[in-house]
C-alpha positions as YAML, in Angstrom:
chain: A
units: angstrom
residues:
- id: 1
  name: UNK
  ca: [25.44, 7.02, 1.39]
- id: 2
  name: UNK
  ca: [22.53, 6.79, 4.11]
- id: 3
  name: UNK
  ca: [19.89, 4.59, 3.59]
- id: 4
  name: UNK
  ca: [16.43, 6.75, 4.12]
- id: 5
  name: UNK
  ca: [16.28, 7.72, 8.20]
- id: 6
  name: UNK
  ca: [12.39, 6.48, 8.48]
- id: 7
  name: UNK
  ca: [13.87, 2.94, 8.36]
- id: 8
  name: UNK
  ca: [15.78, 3.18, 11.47]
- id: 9
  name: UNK
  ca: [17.99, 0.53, 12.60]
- id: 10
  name: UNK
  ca: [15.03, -2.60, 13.61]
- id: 11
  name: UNK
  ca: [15.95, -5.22, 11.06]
- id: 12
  name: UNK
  ca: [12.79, -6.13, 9.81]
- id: 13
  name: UNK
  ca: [12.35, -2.42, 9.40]
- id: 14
  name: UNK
  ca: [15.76, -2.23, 7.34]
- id: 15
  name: UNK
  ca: [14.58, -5.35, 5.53]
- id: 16
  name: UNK
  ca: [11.43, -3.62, 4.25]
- id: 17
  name: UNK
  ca: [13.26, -0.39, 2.97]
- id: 18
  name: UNK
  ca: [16.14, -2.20, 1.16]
- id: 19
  name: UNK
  ca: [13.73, -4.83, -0.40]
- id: 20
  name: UNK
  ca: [10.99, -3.65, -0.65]
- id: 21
  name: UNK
  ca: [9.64, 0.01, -0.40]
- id: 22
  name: UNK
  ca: [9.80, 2.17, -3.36]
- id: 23
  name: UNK
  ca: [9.87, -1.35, -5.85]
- id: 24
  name: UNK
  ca: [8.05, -1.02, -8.49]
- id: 25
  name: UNK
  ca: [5.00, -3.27, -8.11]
- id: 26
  name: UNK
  ca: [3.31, -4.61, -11.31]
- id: 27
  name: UNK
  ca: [0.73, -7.02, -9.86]
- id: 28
  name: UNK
  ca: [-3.35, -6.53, -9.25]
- id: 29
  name: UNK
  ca: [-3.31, -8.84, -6.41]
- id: 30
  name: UNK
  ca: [0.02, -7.65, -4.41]
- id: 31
  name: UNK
  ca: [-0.67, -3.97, -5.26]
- id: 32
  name: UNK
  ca: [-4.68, -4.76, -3.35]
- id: 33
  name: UNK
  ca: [-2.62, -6.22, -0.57]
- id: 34
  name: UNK
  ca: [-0.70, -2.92, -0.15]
- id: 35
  name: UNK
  ca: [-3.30, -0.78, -0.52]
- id: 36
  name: UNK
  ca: [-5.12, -2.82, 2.26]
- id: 37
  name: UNK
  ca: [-2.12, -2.94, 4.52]
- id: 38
  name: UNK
  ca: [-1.88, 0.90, 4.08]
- id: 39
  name: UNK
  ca: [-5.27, 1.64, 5.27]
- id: 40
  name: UNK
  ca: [-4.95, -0.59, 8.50]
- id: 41
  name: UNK
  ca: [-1.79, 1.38, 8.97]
- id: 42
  name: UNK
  ca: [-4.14, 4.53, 9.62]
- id: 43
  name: UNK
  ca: [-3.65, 6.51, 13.02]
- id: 44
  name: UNK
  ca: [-0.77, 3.51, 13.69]
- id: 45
  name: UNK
  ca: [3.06, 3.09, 12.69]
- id: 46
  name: UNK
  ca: [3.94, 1.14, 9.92]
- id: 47
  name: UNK
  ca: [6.38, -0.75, 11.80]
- id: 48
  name: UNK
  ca: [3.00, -2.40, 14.14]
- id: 49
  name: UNK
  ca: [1.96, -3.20, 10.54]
- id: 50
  name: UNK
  ca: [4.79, -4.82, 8.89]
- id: 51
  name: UNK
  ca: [5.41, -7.01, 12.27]
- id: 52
  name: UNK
  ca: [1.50, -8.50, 12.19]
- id: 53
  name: UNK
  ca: [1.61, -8.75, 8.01]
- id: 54
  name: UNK
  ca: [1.77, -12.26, 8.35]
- id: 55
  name: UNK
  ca: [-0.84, -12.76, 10.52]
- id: 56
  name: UNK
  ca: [-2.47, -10.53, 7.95]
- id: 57
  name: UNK
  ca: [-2.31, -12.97, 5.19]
- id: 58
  name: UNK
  ca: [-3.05, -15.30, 7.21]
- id: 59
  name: UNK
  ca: [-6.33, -14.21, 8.22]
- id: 60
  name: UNK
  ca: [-7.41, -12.29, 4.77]
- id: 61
  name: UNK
  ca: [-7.07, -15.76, 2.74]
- id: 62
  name: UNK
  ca: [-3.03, -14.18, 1.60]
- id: 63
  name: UNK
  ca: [-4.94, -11.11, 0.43]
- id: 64
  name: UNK
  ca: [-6.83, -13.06, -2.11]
- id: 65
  name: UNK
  ca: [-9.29, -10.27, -3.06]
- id: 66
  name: UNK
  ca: [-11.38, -12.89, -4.89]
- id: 67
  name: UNK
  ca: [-12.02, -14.64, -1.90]
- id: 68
  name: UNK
  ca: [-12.30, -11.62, 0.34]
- id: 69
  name: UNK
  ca: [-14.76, -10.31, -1.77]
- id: 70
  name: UNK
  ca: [-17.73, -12.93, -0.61]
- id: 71
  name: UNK
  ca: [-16.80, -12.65, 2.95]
- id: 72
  name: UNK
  ca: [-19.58, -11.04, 5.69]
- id: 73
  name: UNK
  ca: [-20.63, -10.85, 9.04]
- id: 74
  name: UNK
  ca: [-19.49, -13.89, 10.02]
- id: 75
  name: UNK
  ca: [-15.73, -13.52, 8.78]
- id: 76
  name: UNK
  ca: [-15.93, -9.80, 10.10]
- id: 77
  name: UNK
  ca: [-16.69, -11.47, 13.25]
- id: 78
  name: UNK
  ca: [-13.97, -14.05, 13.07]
- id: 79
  name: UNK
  ca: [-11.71, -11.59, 12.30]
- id: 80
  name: UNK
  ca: [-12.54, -9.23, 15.57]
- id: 81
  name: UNK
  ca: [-11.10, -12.06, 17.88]
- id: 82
  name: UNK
  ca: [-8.00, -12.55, 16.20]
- id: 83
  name: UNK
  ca: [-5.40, -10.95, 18.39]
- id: 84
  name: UNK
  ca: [-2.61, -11.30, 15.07]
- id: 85
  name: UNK
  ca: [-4.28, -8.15, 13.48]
- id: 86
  name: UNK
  ca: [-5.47, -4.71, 13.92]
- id: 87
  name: UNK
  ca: [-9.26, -5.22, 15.29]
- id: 88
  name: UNK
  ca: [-11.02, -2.52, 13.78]
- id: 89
  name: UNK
  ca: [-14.21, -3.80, 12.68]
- id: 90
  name: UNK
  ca: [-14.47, -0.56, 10.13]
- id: 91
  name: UNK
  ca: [-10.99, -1.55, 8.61]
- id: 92
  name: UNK
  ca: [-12.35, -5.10, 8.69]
- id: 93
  name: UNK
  ca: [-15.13, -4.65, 6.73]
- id: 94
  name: UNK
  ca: [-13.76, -2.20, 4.22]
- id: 95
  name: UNK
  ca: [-11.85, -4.50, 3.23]
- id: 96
  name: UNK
  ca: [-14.57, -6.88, 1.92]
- id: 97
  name: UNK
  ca: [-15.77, -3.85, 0.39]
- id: 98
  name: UNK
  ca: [-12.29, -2.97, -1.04]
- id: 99
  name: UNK
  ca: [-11.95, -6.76, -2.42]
- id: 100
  name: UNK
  ca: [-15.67, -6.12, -4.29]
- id: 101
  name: UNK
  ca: [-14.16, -2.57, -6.14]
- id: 102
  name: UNK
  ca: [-10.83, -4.33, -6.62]
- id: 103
  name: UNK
  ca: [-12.67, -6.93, -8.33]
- id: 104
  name: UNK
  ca: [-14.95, -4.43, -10.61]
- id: 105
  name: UNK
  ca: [-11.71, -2.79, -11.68]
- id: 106
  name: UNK
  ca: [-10.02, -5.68, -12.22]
- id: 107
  name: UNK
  ca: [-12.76, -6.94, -14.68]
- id: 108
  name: UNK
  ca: [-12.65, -3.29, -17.02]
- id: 109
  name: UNK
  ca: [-9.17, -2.89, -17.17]
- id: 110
  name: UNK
  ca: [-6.93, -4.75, -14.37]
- id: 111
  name: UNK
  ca: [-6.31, -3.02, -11.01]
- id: 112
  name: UNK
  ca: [-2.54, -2.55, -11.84]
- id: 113
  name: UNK
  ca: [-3.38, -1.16, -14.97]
- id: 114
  name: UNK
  ca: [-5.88, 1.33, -12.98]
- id: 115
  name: UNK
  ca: [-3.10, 2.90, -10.64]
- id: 116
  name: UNK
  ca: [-0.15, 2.84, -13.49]
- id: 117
  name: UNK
  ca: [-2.06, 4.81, -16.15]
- id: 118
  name: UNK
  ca: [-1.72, 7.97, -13.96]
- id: 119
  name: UNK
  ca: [2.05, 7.50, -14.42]
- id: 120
  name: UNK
  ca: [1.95, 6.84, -17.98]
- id: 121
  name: UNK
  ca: [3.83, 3.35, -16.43]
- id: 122
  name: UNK
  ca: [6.32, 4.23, -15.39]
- id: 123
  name: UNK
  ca: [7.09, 5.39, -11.86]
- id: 124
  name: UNK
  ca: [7.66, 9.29, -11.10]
- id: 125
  name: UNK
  ca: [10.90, 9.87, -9.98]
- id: 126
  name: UNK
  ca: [11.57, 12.15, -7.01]
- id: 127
  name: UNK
  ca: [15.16, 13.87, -5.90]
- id: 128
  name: UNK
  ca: [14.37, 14.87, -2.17]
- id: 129
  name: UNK
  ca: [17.93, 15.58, -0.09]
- id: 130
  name: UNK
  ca: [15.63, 14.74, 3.05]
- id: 131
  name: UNK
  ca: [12.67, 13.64, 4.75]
- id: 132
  name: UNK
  ca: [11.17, 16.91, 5.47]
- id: 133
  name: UNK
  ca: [11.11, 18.13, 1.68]
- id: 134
  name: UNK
  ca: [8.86, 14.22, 1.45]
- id: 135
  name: UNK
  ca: [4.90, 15.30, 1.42]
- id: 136
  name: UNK
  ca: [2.58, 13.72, 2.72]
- id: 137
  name: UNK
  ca: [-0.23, 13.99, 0.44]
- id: 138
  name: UNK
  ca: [0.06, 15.42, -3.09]
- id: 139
  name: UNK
  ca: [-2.67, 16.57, -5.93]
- id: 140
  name: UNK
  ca: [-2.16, 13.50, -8.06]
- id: 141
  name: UNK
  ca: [-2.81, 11.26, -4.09]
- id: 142
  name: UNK
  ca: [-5.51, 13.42, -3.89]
- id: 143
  name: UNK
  ca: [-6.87, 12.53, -7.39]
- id: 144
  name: UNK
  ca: [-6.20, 8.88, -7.09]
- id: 145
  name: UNK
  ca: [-7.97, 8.75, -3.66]
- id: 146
  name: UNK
  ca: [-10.93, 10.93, -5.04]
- id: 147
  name: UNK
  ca: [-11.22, 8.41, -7.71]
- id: 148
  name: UNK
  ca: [-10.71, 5.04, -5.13]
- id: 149
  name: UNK
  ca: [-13.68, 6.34, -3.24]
- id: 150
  name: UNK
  ca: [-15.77, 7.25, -6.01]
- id: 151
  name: UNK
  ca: [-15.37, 3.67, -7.34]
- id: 152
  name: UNK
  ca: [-16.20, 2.01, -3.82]
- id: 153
  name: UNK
  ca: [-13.06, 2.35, -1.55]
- id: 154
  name: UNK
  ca: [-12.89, 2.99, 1.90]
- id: 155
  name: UNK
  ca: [-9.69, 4.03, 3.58]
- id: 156
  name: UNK
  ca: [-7.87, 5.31, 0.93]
- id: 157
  name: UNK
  ca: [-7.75, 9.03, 1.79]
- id: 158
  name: UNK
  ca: [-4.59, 10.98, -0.20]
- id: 159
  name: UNK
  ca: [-1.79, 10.30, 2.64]
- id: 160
  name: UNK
  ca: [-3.11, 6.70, 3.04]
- id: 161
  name: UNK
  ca: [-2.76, 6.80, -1.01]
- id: 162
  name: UNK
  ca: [0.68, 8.95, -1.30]
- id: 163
  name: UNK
  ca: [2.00, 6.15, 1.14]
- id: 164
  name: UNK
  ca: [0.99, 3.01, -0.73]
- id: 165
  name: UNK
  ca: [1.91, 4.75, -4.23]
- id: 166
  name: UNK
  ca: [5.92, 5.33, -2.90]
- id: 167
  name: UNK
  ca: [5.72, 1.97, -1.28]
- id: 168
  name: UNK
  ca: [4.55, 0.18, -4.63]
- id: 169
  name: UNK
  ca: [7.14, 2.42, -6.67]
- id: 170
  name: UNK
  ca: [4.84, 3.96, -8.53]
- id: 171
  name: UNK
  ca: [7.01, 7.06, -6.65]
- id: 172
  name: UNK
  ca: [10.12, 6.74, -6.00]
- id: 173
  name: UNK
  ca: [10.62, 8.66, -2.88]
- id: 174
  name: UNK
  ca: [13.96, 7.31, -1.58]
- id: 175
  name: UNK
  ca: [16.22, 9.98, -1.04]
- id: 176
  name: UNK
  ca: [18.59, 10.88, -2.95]
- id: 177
  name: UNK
  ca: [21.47, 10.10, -0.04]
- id: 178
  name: UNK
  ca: [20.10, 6.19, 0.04]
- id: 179
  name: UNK
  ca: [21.74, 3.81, -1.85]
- id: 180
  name: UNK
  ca: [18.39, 2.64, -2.79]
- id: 181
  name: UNK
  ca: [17.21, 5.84, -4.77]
- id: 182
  name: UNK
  ca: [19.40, 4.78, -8.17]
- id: 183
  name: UNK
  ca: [18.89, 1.30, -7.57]
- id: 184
  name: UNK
  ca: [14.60, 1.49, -7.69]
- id: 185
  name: UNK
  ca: [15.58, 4.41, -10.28]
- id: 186
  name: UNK
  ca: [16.31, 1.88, -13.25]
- id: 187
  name: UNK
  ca: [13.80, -0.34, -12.65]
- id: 188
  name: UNK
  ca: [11.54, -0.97, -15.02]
- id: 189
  name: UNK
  ca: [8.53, -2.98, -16.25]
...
């Protein structure tokens, strides 16, 4: 069996497929961080993401959306002269504004509990035999994101949200070639 070809051969790349993508994810907080991660990822490769995530947490308080959430001008500003992260100062500030509807979600019914409800909880299991049967958007992403936006996100269009949903497992979108596709397959809550 062949793990899926996006993950190439760059360890930290590897890494991130066989430990991570396609895991179910359960929590608010990391499930925010994702989502975040996914929209700085926009018109870039995920690879120039996963190598600055680090400096990510570092710099967004480890994704604490509680904390992000009172942030302004000044942090924006901080934030545009750190060379560790994408310097987008629309990316920046959505994701103040992202922390403030993460938190309003949160409060009604818990963020995680948001996102899983549209899988009944439990994560929709794909067969694909390769990558170029894999969409990039869906009607359900397109929902979701509809939704996201209408509630007060920014950068969460449907690819941006078909992304983060097979990255936090709510889709598993391993192929069915990759050891990886049983293994996320039985995983449950």
């Amino acid at each position: 069996m062949e793990r899926c070809g996006w993950a190439g051969s760059e360890e930290i790349y590897v890494r991130y497929h066989d430990t991570e993508w396609g895991v179910p994810e359960y929590d608010s907080r990391a499930l925010w961080e994702k989502l975040i991660l996914d929209g700085f990822q926009a018109g870039l490769s995920w690879i120039t993401i996963l190598k600055k995530r680090d400096n990510f947490r570092a710099a967004f308080a480890d994704f604490d959306p509680n904390i992000v959430a009172e942030w302004g001008e000044p942090e924006i500003e901080r934030l545009l002269q750190d060379p560790g992260i994408i310097r987008h100062r629309g990316k920046i500030a959505a994701t103040i504004t992202n922390a403030q509807a993460w938190q309003r979600i949160e409060a009604e019914q818990g963020f995680d509990t948001y996102l899983w409800t549209y899988f009944g909880g439990v994560p929709l299991q794909n067969s694909w035999n390769s990558l170029s049967e894999v969409p990039a958007k869906t009607a359900l992403s397109e929902e979701i994101s509809k939704d996201l936006k209408k509630r007060g996100f920014k950068f969460c269009g449907p690819t941006i949200v078909y992304a983060f949903l097979q990255a936090c497992g709510l889709i598993n979108d391993h192929l069915v070639t990759c050891p990886c596709h049983n293994r996320v397959k039985t995983l449950k809550r």
